[in-house]
MILO-237772 format. One line per 3 residues: their letters; for each residue x, y, z of C-alpha. Coordinates in nm, 3 decimals, padded with zeros to 5 digits, always signed. Each point is the difference from the previous one (the first is absolute). Layout:
<nodes>
A	X/Y/Z  ... .
</nodes>
This chain:
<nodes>
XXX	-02.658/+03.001/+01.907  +00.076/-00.374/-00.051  +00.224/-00.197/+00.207 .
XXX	+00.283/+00.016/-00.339  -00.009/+00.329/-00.044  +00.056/+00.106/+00.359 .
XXX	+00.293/-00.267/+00.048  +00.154/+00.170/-00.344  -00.022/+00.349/+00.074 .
XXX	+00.291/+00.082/+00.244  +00.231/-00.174/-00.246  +00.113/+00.360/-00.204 .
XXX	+00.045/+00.132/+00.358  +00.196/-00.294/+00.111  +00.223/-00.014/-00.290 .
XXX	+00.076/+00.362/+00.042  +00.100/-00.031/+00.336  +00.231/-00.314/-00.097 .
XXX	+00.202/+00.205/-00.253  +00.020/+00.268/+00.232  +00.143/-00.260/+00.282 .
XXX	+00.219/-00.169/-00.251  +00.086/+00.265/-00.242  +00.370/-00.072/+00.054 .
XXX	-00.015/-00.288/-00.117  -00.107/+00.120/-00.355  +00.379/+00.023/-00.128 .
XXX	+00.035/-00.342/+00.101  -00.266/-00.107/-00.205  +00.117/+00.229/-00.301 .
XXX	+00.380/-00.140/+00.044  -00.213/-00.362/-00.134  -00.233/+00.132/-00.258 .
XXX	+00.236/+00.283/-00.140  +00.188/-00.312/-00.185  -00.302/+00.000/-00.227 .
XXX	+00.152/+00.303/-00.166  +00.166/-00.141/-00.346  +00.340/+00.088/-00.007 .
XXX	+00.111/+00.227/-00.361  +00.050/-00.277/-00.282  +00.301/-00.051/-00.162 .
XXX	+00.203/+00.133/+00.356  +00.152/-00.337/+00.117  +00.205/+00.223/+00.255 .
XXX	-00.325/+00.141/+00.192  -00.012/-00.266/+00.219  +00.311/+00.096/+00.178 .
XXX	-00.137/+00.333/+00.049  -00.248/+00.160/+00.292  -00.353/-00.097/-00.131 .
XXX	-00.346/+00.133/+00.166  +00.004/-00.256/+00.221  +00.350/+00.024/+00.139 .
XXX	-00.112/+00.381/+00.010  -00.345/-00.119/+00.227  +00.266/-00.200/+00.256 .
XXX	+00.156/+00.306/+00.079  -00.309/+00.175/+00.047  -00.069/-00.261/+00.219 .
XXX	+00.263/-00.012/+00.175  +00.000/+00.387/+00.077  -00.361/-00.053/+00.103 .
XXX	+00.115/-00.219/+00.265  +00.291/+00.210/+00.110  -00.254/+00.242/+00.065 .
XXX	-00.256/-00.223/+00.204  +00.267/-00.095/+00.192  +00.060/+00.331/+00.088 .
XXX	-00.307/+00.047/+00.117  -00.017/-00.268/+00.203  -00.257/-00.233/-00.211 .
XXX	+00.171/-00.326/-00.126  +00.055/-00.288/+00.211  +00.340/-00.050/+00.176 .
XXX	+00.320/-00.171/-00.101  +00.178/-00.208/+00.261  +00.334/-00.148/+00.036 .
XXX	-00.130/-00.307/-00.225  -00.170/+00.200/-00.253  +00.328/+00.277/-00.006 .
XXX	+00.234/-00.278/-00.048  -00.189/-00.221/-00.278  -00.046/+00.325/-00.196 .
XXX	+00.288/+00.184/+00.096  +00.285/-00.229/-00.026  -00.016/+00.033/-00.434 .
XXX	+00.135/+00.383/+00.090  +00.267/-00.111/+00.150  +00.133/-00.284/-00.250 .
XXX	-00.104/+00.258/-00.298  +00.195/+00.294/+00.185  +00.327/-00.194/-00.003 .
XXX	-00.037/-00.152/-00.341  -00.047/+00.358/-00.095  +00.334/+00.128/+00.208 .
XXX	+00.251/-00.276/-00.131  -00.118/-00.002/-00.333  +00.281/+00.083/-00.229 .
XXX	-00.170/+00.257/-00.130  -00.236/+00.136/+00.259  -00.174/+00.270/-00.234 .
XXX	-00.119/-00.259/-00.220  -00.116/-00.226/+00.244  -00.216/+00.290/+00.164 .
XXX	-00.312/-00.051/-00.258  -00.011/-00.393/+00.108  +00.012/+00.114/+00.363 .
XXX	-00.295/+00.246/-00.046  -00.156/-00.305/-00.213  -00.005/-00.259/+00.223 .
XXX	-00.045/+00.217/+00.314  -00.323/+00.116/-00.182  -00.137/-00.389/-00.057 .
XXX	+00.164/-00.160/+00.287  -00.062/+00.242/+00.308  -00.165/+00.336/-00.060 .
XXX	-00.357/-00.159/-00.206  +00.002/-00.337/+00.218  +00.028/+00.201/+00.291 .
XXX	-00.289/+00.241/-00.082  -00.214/-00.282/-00.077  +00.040/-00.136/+00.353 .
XXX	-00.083/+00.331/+00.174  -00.270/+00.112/-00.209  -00.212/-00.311/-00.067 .
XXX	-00.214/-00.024/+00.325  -00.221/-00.288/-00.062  -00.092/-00.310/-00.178 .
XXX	-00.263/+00.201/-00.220  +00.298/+00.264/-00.122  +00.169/-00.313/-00.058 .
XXX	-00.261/-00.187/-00.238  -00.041/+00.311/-00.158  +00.408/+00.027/-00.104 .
XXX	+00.023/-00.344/-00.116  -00.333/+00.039/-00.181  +00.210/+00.294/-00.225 .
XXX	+00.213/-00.292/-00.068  -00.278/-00.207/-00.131  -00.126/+00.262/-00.205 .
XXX	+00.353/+00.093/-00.157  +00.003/-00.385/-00.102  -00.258/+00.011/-00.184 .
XXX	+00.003/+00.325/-00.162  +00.369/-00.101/-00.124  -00.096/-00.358/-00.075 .
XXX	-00.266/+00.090/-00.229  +00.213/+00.243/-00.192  +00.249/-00.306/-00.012 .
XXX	-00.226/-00.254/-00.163  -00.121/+00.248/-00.184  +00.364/+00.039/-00.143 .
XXX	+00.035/-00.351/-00.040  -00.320/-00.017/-00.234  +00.071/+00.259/-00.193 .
XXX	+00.375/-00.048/-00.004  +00.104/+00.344/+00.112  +00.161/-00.145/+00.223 .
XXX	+00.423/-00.043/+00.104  +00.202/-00.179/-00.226  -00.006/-00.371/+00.112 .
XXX	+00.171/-00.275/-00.261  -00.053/+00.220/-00.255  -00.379/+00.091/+00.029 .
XXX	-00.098/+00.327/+00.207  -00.244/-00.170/+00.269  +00.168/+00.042/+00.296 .
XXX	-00.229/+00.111/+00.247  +00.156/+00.308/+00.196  -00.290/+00.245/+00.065 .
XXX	+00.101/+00.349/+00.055  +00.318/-00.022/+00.059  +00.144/-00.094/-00.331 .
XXX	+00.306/-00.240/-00.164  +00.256/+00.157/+00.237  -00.162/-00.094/+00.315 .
XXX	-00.140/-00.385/-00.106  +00.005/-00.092/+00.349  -00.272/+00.281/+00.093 .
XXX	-00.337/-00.135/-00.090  +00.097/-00.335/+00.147  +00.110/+00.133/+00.297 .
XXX	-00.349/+00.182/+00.080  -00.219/-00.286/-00.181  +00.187/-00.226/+00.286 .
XXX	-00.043/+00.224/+00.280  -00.395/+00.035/-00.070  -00.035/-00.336/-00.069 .
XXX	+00.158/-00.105/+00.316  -00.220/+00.247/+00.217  -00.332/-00.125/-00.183 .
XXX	+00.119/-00.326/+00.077  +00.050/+00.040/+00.362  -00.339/+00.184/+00.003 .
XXX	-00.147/-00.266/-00.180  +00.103/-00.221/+00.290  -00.010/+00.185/+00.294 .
XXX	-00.208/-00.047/+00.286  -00.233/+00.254/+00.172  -00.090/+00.191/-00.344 .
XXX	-00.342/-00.025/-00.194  -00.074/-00.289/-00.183  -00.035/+00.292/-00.314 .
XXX	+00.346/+00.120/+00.077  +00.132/-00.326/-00.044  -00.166/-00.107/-00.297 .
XXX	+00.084/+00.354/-00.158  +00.352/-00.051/+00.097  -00.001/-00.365/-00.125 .
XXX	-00.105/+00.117/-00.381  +00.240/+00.291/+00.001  +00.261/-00.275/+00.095 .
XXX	-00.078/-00.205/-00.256  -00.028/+00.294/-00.259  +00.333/+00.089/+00.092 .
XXX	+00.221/-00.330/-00.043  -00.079/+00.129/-00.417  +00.235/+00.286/-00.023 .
XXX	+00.219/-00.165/+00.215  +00.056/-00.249/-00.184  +00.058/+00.192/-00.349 .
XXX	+00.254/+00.202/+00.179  +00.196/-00.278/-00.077  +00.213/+00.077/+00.321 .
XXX	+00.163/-00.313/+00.197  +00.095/+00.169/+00.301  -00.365/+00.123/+00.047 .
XXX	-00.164/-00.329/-00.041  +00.264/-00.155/+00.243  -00.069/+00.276/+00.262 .
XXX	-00.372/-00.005/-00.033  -00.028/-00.392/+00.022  +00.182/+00.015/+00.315 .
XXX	-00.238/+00.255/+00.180  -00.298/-00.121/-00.096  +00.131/-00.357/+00.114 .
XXX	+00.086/+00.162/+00.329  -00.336/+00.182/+00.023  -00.195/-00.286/-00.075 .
XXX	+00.185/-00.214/+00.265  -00.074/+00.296/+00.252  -00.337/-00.030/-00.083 .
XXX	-00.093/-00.317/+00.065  +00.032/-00.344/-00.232  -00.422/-00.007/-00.098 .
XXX	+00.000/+00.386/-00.103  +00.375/-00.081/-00.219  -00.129/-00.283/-00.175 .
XXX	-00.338/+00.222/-00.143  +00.263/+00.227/-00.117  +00.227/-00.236/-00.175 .
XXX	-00.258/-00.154/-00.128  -00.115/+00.315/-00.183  +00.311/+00.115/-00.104 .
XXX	+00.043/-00.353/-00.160  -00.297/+00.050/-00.190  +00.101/+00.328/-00.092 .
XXX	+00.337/-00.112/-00.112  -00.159/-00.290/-00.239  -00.249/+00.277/-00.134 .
XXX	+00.277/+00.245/-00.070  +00.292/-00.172/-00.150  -00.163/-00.319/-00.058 .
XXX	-00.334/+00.058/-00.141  +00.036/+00.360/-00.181  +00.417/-00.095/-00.061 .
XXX	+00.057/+00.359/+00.152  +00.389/+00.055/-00.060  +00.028/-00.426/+00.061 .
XXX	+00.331/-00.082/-00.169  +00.174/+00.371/+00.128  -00.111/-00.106/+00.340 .
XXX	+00.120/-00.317/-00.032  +00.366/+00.086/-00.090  +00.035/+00.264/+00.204 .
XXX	-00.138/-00.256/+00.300  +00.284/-00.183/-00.110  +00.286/+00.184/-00.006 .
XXX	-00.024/+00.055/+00.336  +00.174/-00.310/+00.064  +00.241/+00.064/-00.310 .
XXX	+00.314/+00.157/+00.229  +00.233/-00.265/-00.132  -00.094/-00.210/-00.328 .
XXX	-00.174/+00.285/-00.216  -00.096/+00.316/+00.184  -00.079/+00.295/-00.180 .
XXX	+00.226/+00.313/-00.037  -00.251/+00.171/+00.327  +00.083/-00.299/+00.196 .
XXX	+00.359/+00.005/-00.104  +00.062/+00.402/+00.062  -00.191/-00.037/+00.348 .
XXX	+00.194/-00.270/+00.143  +00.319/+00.150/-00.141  -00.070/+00.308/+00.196 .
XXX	-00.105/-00.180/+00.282  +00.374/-00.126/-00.006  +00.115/+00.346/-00.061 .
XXX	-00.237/+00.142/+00.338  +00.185/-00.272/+00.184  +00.351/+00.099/-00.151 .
XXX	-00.052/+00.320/+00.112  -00.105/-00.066/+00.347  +00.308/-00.221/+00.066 .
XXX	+00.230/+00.312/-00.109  -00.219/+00.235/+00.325  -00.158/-00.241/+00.192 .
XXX	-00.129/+00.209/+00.285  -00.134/+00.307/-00.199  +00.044/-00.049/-00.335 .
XXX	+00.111/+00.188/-00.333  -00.287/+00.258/+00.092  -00.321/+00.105/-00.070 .
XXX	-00.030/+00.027/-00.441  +00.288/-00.160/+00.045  -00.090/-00.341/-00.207 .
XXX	-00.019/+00.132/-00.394  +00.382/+00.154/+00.063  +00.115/-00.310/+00.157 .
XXX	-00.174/-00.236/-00.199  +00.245/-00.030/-00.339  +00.254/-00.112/+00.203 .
XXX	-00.156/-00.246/+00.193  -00.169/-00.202/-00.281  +00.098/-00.252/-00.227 .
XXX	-00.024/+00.045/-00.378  -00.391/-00.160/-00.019  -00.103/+00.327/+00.109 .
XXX	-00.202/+00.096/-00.233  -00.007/+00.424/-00.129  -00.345/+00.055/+00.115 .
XXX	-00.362/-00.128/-00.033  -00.186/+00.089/-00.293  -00.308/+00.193/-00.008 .
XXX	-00.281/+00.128/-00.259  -00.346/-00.036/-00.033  -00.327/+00.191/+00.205 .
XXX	+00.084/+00.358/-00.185  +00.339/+00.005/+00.005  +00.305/-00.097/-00.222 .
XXX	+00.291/-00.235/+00.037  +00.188/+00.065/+00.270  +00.307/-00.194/+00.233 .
XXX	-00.071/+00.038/+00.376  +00.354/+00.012/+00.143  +00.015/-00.293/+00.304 .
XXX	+00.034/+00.250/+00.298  -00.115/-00.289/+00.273  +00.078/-00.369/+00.109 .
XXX	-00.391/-00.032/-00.012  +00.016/-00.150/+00.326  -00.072/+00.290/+00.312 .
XXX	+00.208/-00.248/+00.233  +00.312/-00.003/-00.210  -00.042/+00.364/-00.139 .
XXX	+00.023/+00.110/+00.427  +00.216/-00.255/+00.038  +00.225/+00.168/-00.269 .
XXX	-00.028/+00.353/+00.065  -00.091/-00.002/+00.354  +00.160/-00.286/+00.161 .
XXX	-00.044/-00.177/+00.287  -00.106/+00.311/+00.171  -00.242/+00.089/-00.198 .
XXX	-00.175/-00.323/-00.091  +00.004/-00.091/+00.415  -00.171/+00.350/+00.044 .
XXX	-00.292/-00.023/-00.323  -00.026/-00.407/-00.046  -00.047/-00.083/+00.338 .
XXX	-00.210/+00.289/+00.106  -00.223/-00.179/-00.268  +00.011/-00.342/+00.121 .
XXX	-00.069/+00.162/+00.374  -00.270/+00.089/-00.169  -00.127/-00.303/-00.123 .
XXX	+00.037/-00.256/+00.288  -00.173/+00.294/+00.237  -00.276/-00.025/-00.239 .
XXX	-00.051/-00.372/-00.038  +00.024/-00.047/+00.374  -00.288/+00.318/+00.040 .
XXX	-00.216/-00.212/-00.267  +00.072/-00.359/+00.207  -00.123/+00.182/+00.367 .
XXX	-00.309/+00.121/-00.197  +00.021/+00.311/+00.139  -00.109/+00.318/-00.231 .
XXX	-00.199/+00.017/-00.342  +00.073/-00.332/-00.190  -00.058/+00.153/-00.336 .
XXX	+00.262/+00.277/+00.047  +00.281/-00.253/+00.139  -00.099/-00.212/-00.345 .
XXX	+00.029/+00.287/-00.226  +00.334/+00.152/+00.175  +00.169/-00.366/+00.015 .
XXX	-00.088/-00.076/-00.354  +00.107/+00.293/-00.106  +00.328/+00.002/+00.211 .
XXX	+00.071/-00.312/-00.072  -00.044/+00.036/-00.400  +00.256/+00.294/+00.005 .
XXX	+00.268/-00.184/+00.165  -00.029/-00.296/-00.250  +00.005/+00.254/-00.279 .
XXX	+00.313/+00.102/+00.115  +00.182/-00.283/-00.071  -00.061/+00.081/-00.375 .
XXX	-00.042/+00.361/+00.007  +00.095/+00.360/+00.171  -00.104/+00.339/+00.050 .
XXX	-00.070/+00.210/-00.356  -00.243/+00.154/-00.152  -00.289/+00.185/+00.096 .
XXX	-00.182/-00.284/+00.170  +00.296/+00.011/+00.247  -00.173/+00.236/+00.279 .
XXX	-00.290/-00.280/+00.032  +00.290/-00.187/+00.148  -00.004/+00.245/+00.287 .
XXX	-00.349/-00.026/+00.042  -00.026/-00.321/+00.039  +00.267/-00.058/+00.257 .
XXX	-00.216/+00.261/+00.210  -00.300/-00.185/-00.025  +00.204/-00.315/+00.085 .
XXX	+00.122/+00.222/+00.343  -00.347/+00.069/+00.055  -00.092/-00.344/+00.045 .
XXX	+00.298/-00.132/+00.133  +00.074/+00.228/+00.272  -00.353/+00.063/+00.245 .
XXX	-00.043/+00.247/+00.216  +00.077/-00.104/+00.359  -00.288/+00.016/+00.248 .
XXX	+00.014/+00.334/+00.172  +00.089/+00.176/-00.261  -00.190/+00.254/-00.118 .
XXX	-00.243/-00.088/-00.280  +00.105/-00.351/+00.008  -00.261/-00.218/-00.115 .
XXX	-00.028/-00.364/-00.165  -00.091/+00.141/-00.305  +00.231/+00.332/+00.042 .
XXX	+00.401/-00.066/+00.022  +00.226/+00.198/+00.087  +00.410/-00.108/+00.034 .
X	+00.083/-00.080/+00.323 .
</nodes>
């Protein structure tokens, strides 16, 4: 038997006992790759509704109600309890001095589901940094399975409506939900990126990484969406300063290239790009009716928290609220039409900005308890990366994506169904952020626990 063939024959047996090891993990990685389902064309309104992979979260989070019954997850402490137990609290008393508290209950069980139950089961189910790589490789592959189906619609023009022509790239998930495609396009792109960069991986990882990087700035960019672009520039910024200067500059450097190719050299969507690169600065000399409805609501978020200031008008609280709270540039709603469906007017139901839509609903209460369990978060990660301690690669990956998500905030909220990845990636960001505490059991560099 040769040398190859007796290093490669264990493998079957190996990867049988990994599943077997790590089999809860498997509705984690369906609660990623079930958003490859399309959604029913022509049904603007499905994105509001539970979807396979909200149905996967649950799964996973009854999985890990039950391996925590039996003793097999890694413990919470008081740190760990607090960061991811404190959203309860603020969404419990939203929920009790709403004015209506029956019609609050549905945002409760919503934002209990993304902002506690799923980030929670993350944190005691992943145990390593290999379970890890594997979860944010899901997100990779989601990225790219969406982006192609994305440019695809852009070529063909079967695409949303945009300016008249349908090339909007959206993927699966339709005109209602424009901000769906971008969102996972981003989130892939920014974990390629950090992989791309990271130290400690193969030099065949990285360059792997690097390509599906660069593949994925294409559908990014024809999703036409500002707030994604804004969000994604600032992680990969961040990443590439965590990285190191000499590893940043290779990537710029590429993406540069890339850029030039793309909208330069082939002209792809050149002059939409431009204008809609440009009316991001249009707030006050010509902005666009989407620039003029979002900061009107804005207003009408902050209108509303200055009525309740400590909790609120309550959770679903904002679309009942919002008429008389906003001036008369308020727009009726924001058209839609285009990948398979007719023309239809999405009703403005958000600020489009998470702070301001808590800040609204929840109050002071509740964005204390969800926005600064976040930026706990964050500053315990950056500080873990700075001491070196742990696997690089995974503190790159959670950061970036952390880090793109509260950016994205400022311009968006919770809808849709690529909502639940929210929760998953705030559990991979407590993964990282919070390591186990020597002594504990199973605590390892490369397996955290919350202390």
């Amino acid at each position: 038997m040769s040398l190859a063939a007796s290093t490669s024959a264990p493998r079957l047996p190996d990867l049988a006992g990994a599943l077997r090891r790590h089999w809860p993990l498997l509705p984690l990685a369906a609660t990623v790759l079930f958003l490859l389902a399309p959604l029913p064309a022509g049904d603007a309104t499905t994105s509001g509704k539970v979807g396979p992979a909200d149905a996967a979260s649950l799964l996973l989070v009854l999985v890990c109600a039950v391996q925590a019954l039996r003793g097999r997850v890694r413990p919470l402490g008081p740190l760990g309890v607090l960061v991811l137990g404190a959203p309860a609290v603020g969404l419990a008393v939203a929920t009790m001095t709403a004015g209506d508290p029956y019609a609050a209950l549905p945002g409760f069980v919503r934002y209990l589901q993304v902002f506690v139950l799923v980030p929670a089961a993350v944190v005691l189910l992943v145990p390593d940094a290999r379970a890890f790589r594997l979860a944010a490789g899901c997100f990779v592959v989601l990225a790219l399975v969406q982006g192609a189906v994305g440019v695809v619609q852009y070529a063909t023009h079967t695409g949303a409506s945009y300016q008249g022509e349908d090339i909007r790239a959206v993927g699966t998930f339709g005109p209602g939900d424009v901000m769906g495609m971008a969102t996972v396009v981003a989130y892939g792109l920014v974990v390629a990126t950090a992989a791309a960069l990271a130290p400690g991986l193969s030099r065949r990882v990285r360059r792997t990484a690097g390509v599906c990087a660069l593949v994925l700035v294409v559908p990014l960019v024809l999703s036409f969406s500002r707030g994604a672009w804004i969000a994604t520039v600032g992680a990969a910024v961040l990443v590439m300063a965590m990285a190191g200067i000499r590893r940043a500059l290779k990537v710029l450097v590429a993406l540069a290239a890339a850029g030039v190719v793309l909208v330069g050299g082939l002209g792809v969507g050149s002059d939409m790009v431009a204008e809609r690169l440009t009316s991001i600065t249009q707030v006050s000399s010509a902005p666009d009716q989407s620039v003029t409805d979002r900061y009107t609501m804005w207003a009408a978020a902050e209108s509303m928290w200055r009525e309740r200031p400590a909790v609120g008008v309550g959770l679903k609280g904002f679309p009942a609220h919002r008429d008389g709270h906003s001036s008369l540039g308020l727009s009726s709603g924001s058209d839609t039409a285009g990948a398979g469906q007719g023309y239809i007017k999405q009703p403005l139901l958000s600020p489009h900005n998470m702070y301001l839509l808590i800040l609204s609903e929840q109050g002071l209460i509740g964005l204390l308890a969800l926005a600064g369990g976040w930026l706990a978060l964050l500053v315990a990660g950056l500080r873990r990366y700075a001491t070196g301690r742990g696997t690089r690669d995974c503190g790159l990956i959670a950061t970036g994506l952390l880090v793109w998500q509260l950016t994205d905030f400022l311009y968006a909220d919770i809808g849709g169904p690529s909502t639940v990845l929210t929760g998953v990636i705030i559990g991979l960001a407590a993964w990282w952020a919070l390591p186990a505490a020597s002594g504990l059991p199973g605590a390892a560099a490369d397996r955290p626990a919350v202390r």
